[in-house]
C-alpha positions, 0 to 999 in steps of 0.5 A: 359315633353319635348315638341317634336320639329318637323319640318314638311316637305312636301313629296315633300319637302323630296323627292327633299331633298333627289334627291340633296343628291343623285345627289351630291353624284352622281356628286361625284362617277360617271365620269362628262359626265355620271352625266352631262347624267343623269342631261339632260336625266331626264327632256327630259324624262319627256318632252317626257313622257307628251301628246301632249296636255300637251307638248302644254299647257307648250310651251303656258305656256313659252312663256307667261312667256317669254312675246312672 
């Protein structure tokens, strides 16, 4: 009997795999300025989607990691 080799990935893991294969094949097929969009637009949306507690706590959080 075989012994079955698996590599585990997490979810998050296979989810950012899968965000690069996407993005590169997007860098790929799509004009420079629409990925460059895309590549910008996704995490300003995130930051814009956060409360305003959260967006404090990640300013608080960078500038200690800036050493402010």
């Amino acid at each position: 009997m075989a012994v079955k080799e698996a590599t585990l990935m997490s979810n998050n893991a296979k989810i950012a795999v899968g965000g690069v294969a996407v993005g590169l094949i997007l860098l790929i097929w799509l004009p420079w300025w629409v990925a460059f969009l895309i590549v910008v637009g996704v995490p300003v949306a995130a930051y814009l989607a956060l409360d305003p507690s959260q967006r404090r706590r990640l300013r608080r959080v960078t500038r200690k990691e800036l050493g402010r």
